[in-house]
BARO-388751 format. One record per residue (C-alpha): residue in one letter; residue number from 1; x, y, z. Coordinates in Angstrom, 3 decimals. Last residue first. Layout:
<rs>
r | k | x | y | z
A | NUM | X | Y | Z
...
</rs>
This chain:
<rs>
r | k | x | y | z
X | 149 | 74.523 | 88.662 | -31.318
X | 148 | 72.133 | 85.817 | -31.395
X | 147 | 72.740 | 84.839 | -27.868
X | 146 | 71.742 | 88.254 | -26.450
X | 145 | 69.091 | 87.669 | -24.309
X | 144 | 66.749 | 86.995 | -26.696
X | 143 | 63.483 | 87.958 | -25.788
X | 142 | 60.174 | 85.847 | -24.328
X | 141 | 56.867 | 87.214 | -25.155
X | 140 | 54.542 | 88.770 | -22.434
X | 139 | 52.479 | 85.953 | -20.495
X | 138 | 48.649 | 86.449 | -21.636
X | 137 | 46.186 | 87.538 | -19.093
X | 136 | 44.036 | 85.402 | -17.245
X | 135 | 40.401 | 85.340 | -15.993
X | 134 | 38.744 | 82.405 | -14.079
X | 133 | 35.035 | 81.210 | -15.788
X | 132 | 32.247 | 80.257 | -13.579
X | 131 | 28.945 | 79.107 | -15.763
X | 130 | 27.503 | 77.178 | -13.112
X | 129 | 25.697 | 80.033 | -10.732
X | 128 | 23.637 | 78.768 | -8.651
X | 127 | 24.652 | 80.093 | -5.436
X | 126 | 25.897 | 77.580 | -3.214
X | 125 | 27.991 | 77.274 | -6.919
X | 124 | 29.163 | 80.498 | -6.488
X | 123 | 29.784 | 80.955 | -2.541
X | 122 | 31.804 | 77.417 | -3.567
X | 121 | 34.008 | 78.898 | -6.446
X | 120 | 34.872 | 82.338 | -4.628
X | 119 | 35.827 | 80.052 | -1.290
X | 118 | 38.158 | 78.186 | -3.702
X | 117 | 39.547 | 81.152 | -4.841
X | 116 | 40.363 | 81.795 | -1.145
X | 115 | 41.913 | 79.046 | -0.787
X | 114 | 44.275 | 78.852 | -3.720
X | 113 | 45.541 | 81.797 | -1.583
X | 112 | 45.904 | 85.341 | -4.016
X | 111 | 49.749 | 85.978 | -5.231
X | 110 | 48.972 | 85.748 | -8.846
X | 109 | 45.914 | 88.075 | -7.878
X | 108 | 42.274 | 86.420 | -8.321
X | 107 | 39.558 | 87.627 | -11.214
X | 106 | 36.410 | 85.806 | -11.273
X | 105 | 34.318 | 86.113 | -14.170
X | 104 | 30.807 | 84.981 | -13.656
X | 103 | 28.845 | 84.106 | -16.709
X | 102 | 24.928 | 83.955 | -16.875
X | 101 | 23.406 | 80.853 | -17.721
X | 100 | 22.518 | 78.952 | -14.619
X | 99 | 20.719 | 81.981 | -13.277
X | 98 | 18.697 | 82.570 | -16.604
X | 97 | 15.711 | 80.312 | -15.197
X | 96 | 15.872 | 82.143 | -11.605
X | 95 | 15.983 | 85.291 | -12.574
X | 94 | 18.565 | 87.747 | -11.411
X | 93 | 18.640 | 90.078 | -8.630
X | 92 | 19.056 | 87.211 | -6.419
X | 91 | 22.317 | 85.780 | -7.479
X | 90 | 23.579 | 89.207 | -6.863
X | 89 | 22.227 | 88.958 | -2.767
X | 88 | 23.579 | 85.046 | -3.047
X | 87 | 27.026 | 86.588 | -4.110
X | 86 | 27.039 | 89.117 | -1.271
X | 85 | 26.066 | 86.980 | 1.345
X | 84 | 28.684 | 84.042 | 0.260
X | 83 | 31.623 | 86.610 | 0.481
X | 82 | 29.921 | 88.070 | 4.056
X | 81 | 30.532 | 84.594 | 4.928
X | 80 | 34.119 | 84.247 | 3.650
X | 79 | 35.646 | 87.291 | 5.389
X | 78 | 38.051 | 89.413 | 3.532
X | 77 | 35.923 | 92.641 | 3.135
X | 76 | 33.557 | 93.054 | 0.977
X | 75 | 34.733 | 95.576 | -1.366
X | 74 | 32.252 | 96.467 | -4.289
X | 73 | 32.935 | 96.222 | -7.491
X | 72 | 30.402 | 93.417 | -8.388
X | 71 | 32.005 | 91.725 | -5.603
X | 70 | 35.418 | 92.540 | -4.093
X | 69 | 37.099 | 90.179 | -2.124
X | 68 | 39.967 | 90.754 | -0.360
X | 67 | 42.337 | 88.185 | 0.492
X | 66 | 45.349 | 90.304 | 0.762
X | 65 | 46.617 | 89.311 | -3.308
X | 64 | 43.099 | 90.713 | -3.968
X | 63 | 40.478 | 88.730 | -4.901
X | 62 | 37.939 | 89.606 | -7.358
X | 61 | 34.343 | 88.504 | -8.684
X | 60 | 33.146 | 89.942 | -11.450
X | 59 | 29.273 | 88.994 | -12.674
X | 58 | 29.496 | 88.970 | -16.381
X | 57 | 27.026 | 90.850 | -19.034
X | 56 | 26.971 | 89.757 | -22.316
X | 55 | 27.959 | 91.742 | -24.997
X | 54 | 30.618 | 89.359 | -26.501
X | 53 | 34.028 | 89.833 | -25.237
X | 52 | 36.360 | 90.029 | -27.380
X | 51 | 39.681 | 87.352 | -27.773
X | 50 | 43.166 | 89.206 | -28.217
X | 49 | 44.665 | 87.980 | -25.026
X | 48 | 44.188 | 84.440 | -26.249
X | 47 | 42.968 | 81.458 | -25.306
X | 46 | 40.701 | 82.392 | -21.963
X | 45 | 40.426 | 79.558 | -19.423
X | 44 | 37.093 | 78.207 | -19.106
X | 43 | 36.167 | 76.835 | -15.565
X | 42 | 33.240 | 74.056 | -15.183
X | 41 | 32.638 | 73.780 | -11.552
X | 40 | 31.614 | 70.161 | -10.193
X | 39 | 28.020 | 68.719 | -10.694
X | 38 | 27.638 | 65.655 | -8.364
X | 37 | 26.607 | 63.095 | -10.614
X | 36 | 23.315 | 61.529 | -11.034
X | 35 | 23.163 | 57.834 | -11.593
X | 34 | 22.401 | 56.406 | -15.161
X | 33 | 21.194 | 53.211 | -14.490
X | 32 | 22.509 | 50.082 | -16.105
X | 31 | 24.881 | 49.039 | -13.292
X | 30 | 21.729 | 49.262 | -10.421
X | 29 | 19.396 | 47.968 | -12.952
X | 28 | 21.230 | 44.859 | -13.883
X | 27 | 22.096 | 44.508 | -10.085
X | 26 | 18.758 | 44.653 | -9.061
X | 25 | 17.723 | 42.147 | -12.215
X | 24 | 20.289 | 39.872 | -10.562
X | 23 | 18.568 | 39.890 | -6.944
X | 22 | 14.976 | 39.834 | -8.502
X | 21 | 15.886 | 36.167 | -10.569
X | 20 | 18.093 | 34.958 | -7.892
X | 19 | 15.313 | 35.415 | -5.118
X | 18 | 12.996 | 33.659 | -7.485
X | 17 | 15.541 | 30.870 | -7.794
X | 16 | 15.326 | 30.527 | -3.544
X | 15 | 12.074 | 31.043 | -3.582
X | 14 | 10.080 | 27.870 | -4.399
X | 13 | 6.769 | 27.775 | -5.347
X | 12 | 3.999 | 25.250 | -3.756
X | 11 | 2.326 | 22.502 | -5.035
X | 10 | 1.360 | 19.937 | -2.617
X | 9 | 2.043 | 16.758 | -2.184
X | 8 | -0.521 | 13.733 | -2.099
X | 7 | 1.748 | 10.731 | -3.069
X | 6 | 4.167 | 11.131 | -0.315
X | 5 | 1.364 | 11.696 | 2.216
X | 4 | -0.824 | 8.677 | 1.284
X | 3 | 1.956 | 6.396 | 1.523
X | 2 | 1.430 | 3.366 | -1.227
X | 1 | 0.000 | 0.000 | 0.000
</rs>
Protein backbone atom coordinates (compact mmCIF):
# COMPACT_ATOMS: atom_id res chain seq x y z
CA UNK A 1 0.00 0.00 0.00
CA UNK A 2 1.43 3.37 -1.23
CA UNK A 3 1.96 6.40 1.52
CA UNK A 4 -0.82 8.68 1.28
CA UNK A 5 1.36 11.70 2.22
CA UNK A 6 4.17 11.13 -0.31
CA UNK A 7 1.75 10.73 -3.07
CA UNK A 8 -0.52 13.73 -2.10
CA UNK A 9 2.04 16.76 -2.18
CA UNK A 10 1.36 19.94 -2.62
CA UNK A 11 2.33 22.50 -5.03
CA UNK A 12 4.00 25.25 -3.76
CA UNK A 13 6.77 27.77 -5.35
CA UNK A 14 10.08 27.87 -4.40
CA UNK A 15 12.07 31.04 -3.58
CA UNK A 16 15.33 30.53 -3.54
CA UNK A 17 15.54 30.87 -7.79
CA UNK A 18 13.00 33.66 -7.48
CA UNK A 19 15.31 35.41 -5.12
CA UNK A 20 18.09 34.96 -7.89
CA UNK A 21 15.89 36.17 -10.57
CA UNK A 22 14.98 39.83 -8.50
CA UNK A 23 18.57 39.89 -6.94
CA UNK A 24 20.29 39.87 -10.56
CA UNK A 25 17.72 42.15 -12.22
CA UNK A 26 18.76 44.65 -9.06
CA UNK A 27 22.10 44.51 -10.09
CA UNK A 28 21.23 44.86 -13.88
CA UNK A 29 19.40 47.97 -12.95
CA UNK A 30 21.73 49.26 -10.42
CA UNK A 31 24.88 49.04 -13.29
CA UNK A 32 22.51 50.08 -16.10
CA UNK A 33 21.19 53.21 -14.49
CA UNK A 34 22.40 56.41 -15.16
CA UNK A 35 23.16 57.83 -11.59
CA UNK A 36 23.31 61.53 -11.03
CA UNK A 37 26.61 63.10 -10.61
CA UNK A 38 27.64 65.66 -8.36
CA UNK A 39 28.02 68.72 -10.69
CA UNK A 40 31.61 70.16 -10.19
CA UNK A 41 32.64 73.78 -11.55
CA UNK A 42 33.24 74.06 -15.18
CA UNK A 43 36.17 76.84 -15.56
CA UNK A 44 37.09 78.21 -19.11
CA UNK A 45 40.43 79.56 -19.42
CA UNK A 46 40.70 82.39 -21.96
CA UNK A 47 42.97 81.46 -25.31
CA UNK A 48 44.19 84.44 -26.25
CA UNK A 49 44.67 87.98 -25.03
CA UNK A 50 43.17 89.21 -28.22
CA UNK A 51 39.68 87.35 -27.77
CA UNK A 52 36.36 90.03 -27.38
CA UNK A 53 34.03 89.83 -25.24
CA UNK A 54 30.62 89.36 -26.50
CA UNK A 55 27.96 91.74 -25.00
CA UNK A 56 26.97 89.76 -22.32
CA UNK A 57 27.03 90.85 -19.03
CA UNK A 58 29.50 88.97 -16.38
CA UNK A 59 29.27 88.99 -12.67
CA UNK A 60 33.15 89.94 -11.45
CA UNK A 61 34.34 88.50 -8.68
CA UNK A 62 37.94 89.61 -7.36
CA UNK A 63 40.48 88.73 -4.90
CA UNK A 64 43.10 90.71 -3.97
CA UNK A 65 46.62 89.31 -3.31
CA UNK A 66 45.35 90.30 0.76
CA UNK A 67 42.34 88.18 0.49
CA UNK A 68 39.97 90.75 -0.36
CA UNK A 69 37.10 90.18 -2.12
CA UNK A 70 35.42 92.54 -4.09
CA UNK A 71 32.01 91.73 -5.60
CA UNK A 72 30.40 93.42 -8.39
CA UNK A 73 32.93 96.22 -7.49
CA UNK A 74 32.25 96.47 -4.29
CA UNK A 75 34.73 95.58 -1.37
CA UNK A 76 33.56 93.05 0.98
CA UNK A 77 35.92 92.64 3.13
CA UNK A 78 38.05 89.41 3.53
CA UNK A 79 35.65 87.29 5.39
CA UNK A 80 34.12 84.25 3.65
CA UNK A 81 30.53 84.59 4.93
CA UNK A 82 29.92 88.07 4.06
CA UNK A 83 31.62 86.61 0.48
CA UNK A 84 28.68 84.04 0.26
CA UNK A 85 26.07 86.98 1.34
CA UNK A 86 27.04 89.12 -1.27
CA UNK A 87 27.03 86.59 -4.11
CA UNK A 88 23.58 85.05 -3.05
CA UNK A 89 22.23 88.96 -2.77
CA UNK A 90 23.58 89.21 -6.86
CA UNK A 91 22.32 85.78 -7.48
CA UNK A 92 19.06 87.21 -6.42
CA UNK A 93 18.64 90.08 -8.63
CA UNK A 94 18.57 87.75 -11.41
CA UNK A 95 15.98 85.29 -12.57
CA UNK A 96 15.87 82.14 -11.61
CA UNK A 97 15.71 80.31 -15.20
CA UNK A 98 18.70 82.57 -16.60
CA UNK A 99 20.72 81.98 -13.28
CA UNK A 100 22.52 78.95 -14.62
CA UNK A 101 23.41 80.85 -17.72
CA UNK A 102 24.93 83.95 -16.87
CA UNK A 103 28.84 84.11 -16.71
CA UNK A 104 30.81 84.98 -13.66
CA UNK A 105 34.32 86.11 -14.17
CA UNK A 106 36.41 85.81 -11.27
CA UNK A 107 39.56 87.63 -11.21
CA UNK A 108 42.27 86.42 -8.32
CA UNK A 109 45.91 88.08 -7.88
CA UNK A 110 48.97 85.75 -8.85
CA UNK A 111 49.75 85.98 -5.23
CA UNK A 112 45.90 85.34 -4.02
CA UNK A 113 45.54 81.80 -1.58
CA UNK A 114 44.27 78.85 -3.72
CA UNK A 115 41.91 79.05 -0.79
CA UNK A 116 40.36 81.79 -1.15
CA UNK A 117 39.55 81.15 -4.84
CA UNK A 118 38.16 78.19 -3.70
CA UNK A 119 35.83 80.05 -1.29
CA UNK A 120 34.87 82.34 -4.63
CA UNK A 121 34.01 78.90 -6.45
CA UNK A 122 31.80 77.42 -3.57
CA UNK A 123 29.78 80.96 -2.54
CA UNK A 124 29.16 80.50 -6.49
CA UNK A 125 27.99 77.27 -6.92
CA UNK A 126 25.90 77.58 -3.21
CA UNK A 127 24.65 80.09 -5.44
CA UNK A 128 23.64 78.77 -8.65
CA UNK A 129 25.70 80.03 -10.73
CA UNK A 130 27.50 77.18 -13.11
CA UNK A 131 28.94 79.11 -15.76
CA UNK A 132 32.25 80.26 -13.58
CA UNK A 133 35.03 81.21 -15.79
CA UNK A 134 38.74 82.41 -14.08
CA UNK A 135 40.40 85.34 -15.99
CA UNK A 136 44.04 85.40 -17.25
CA UNK A 137 46.19 87.54 -19.09
CA UNK A 138 48.65 86.45 -21.64
CA UNK A 139 52.48 85.95 -20.49
CA UNK A 140 54.54 88.77 -22.43
CA UNK A 141 56.87 87.21 -25.15
CA UNK A 142 60.17 85.85 -24.33
CA UNK A 143 63.48 87.96 -25.79
CA UNK A 144 66.75 86.99 -26.70
CA UNK A 145 69.09 87.67 -24.31
CA UNK A 146 71.74 88.25 -26.45
CA UNK A 147 72.74 84.84 -27.87
CA UNK A 148 72.13 85.82 -31.39
CA UNK A 149 74.52 88.66 -31.32
Amino acid sequence: MPRLSAARREAGIEITPLIDVVFLLLIFFMVSANFVQQQGIEVTLPESASAVAGPVETFDIAISEAGEYWVAGVSVGSDAGRLRSAVEGYANTIDAKQLAEHPVEVRADAGALHQWVVYVLDACAMAGFVRISLATTKPLPQRDSGANQ
